[in-house]
C-alpha positions as CSV (number, residue, x, y, z in Angstrom):
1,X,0.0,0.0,0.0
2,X,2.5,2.5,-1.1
3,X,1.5,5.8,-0.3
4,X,2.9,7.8,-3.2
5,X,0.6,6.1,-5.8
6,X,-1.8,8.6,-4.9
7,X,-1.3,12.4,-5.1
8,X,-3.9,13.1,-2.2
9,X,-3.7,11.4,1.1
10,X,-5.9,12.8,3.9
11,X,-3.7,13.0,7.0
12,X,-5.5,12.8,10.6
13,X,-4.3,14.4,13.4
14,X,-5.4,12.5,16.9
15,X,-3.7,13.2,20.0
16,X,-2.3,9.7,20.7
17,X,-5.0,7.2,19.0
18,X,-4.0,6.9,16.1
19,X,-3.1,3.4,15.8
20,X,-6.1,2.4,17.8
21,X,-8.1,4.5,15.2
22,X,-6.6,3.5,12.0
23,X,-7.1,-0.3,13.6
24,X,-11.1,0.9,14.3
25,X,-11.1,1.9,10.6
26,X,-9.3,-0.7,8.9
27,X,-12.6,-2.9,10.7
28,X,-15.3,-1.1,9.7
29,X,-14.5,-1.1,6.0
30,X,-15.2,-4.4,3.9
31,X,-11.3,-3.6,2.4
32,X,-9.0,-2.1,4.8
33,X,-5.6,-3.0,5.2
34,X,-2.7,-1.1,8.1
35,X,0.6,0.0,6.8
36,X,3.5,1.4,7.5
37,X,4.0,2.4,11.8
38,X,6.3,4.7,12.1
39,X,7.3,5.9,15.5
40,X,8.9,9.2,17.7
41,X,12.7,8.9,18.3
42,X,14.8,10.8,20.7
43,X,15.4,13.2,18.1
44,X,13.2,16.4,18.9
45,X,12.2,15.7,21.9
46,X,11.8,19.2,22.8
47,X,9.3,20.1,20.4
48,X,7.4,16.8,20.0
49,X,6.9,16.1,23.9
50,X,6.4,12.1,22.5
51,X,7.9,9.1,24.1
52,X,10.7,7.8,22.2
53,X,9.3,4.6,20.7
54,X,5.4,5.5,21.0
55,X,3.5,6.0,17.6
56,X,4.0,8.9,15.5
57,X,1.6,8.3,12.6
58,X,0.3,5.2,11.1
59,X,-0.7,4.4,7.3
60,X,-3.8,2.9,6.4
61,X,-6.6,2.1,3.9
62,X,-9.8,2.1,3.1
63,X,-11.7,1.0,0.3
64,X,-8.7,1.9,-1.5
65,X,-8.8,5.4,0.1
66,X,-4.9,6.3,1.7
67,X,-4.8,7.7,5.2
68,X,-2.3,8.6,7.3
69,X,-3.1,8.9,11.5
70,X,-0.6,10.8,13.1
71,X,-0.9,11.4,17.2
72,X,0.1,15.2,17.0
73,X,-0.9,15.9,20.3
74,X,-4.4,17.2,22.6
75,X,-4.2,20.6,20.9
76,X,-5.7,19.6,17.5
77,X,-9.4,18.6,17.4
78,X,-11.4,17.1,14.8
79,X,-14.8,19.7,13.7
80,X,-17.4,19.0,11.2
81,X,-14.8,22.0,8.8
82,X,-13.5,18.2,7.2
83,X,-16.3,15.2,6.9
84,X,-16.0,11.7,4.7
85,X,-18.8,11.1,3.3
86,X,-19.7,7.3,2.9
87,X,-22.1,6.4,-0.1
88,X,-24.4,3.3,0.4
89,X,-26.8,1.5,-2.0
90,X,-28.9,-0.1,1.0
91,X,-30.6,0.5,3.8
92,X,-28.0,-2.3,5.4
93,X,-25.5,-0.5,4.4
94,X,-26.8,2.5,6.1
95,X,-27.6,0.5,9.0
96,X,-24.2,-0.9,9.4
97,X,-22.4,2.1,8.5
98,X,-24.3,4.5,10.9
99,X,-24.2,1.2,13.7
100,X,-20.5,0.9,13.9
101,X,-19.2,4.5,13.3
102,X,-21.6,5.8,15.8
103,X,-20.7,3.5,18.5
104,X,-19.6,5.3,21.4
105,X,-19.9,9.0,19.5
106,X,-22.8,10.8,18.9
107,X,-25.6,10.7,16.1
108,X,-26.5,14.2,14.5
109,X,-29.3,15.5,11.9
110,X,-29.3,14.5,8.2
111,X,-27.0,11.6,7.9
112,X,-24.1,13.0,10.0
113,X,-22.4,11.8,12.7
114,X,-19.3,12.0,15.1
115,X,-17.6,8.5,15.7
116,X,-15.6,8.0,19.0
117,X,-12.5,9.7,18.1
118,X,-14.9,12.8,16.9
119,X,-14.4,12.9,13.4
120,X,-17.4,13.6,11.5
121,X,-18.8,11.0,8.7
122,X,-22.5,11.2,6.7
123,X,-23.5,8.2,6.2
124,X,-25.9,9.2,3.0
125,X,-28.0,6.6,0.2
126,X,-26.0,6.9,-3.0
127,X,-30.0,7.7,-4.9
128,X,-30.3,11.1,-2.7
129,X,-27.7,12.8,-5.2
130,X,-30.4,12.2,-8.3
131,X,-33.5,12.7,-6.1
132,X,-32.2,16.2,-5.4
133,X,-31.4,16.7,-8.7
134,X,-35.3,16.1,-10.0
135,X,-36.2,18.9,-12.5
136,X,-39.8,19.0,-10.6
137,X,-38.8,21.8,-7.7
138,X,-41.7,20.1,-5.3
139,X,-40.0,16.6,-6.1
140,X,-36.9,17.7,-4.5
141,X,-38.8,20.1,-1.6
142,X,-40.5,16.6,-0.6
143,X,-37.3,14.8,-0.9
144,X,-35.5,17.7,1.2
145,X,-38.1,18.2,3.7
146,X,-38.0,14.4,4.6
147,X,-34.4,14.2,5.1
148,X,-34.1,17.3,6.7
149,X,-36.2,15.4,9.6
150,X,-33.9,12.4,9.9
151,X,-31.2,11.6,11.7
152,X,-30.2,8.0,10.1
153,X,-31.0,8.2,6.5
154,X,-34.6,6.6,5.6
155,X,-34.4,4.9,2.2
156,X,-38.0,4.2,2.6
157,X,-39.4,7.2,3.6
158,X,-36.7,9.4,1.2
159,X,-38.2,7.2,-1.9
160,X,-42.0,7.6,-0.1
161,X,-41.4,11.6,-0.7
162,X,-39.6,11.5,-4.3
163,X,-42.9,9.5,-5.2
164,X,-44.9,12.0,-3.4
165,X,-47.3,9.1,-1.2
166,X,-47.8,10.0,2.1
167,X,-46.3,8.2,5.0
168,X,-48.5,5.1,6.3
169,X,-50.6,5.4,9.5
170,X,-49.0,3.6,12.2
């Protein structure tokens, strides 16, 4: 998994988990893999404040996407500024998706969420792109309006609006 074969590689600054969040990743994703651990030396000392031996930053992949986690310290936080956005064809996959990354972080409006190391993620249906894209305005009002109510996306109730039917009596 050489880095260089890609000109872009997000890097993601954690205060000292990134190991344990690149290992989180790599088990979320059907295709993840870890690479390359490279770690704090004596060297610098001074500036870095690191143990000489702990983890500096750690490569790793998903679903062919590089990333490198490097533990830069409690200073830098994660805010919804930078988001991943994962794409899903099934209401499983939104299911599992939102189930796993939300563990232990917190659920937000519209698809979003923070996962436990409080970077932001929306889990969002692949077919929400073209519904919002209808020519017919009130097609994509309904469509809007319904997932502006949702927390987890709704395949169901997204497709109930883009048809226009009204949601069944319970």
């Amino acid at each position: 998994m050489p880095l260089g074969t890609h000109k872009i590689t997000p890097c993601l600054w954690f205060d000292n988990q990134a190991e344990e969040a690149a290992n989180f990743y790599v088990s979320v994703f059907k295709t993840g893999e870890i690479g390359r651990i490279n770690r704090y030396s004596k060297a610098c000392n001074d500036v870095h404040g690191k143990p000489a031996g702990s983890v500096m930053a750690v490569e790793f992949e998903i679903d062919g996407q590089p990333f490198v986690g490097l533990n830069g310290g409690p200073i830098f936080k994660f805010d919804e500024a930078v988001s991943f956005q994962i794409h899903c064809e099934t209401q499983d996959e939104i299911d599992y998706f939102w189930s796993r990354l939300s563990e232990g972080g917190q659920e937000g409006p519209c698809g979003w969420l923070k996962d436990k190391f409080g970077l932001s993620w929306q889990v969002v249906p692949s077919m929400l792109i073209d519904m919002l894209k209808d020519h017919d305005s009130e097609t994509a009002e309904r469509v809007t309006t319904a997932f502006m109510q949702m927390k987890k996306f709704d395949i169901a109730k997204l497709r109930r609006a883009y048809e226009g039917q009204p949601e069944p009596v319970h």
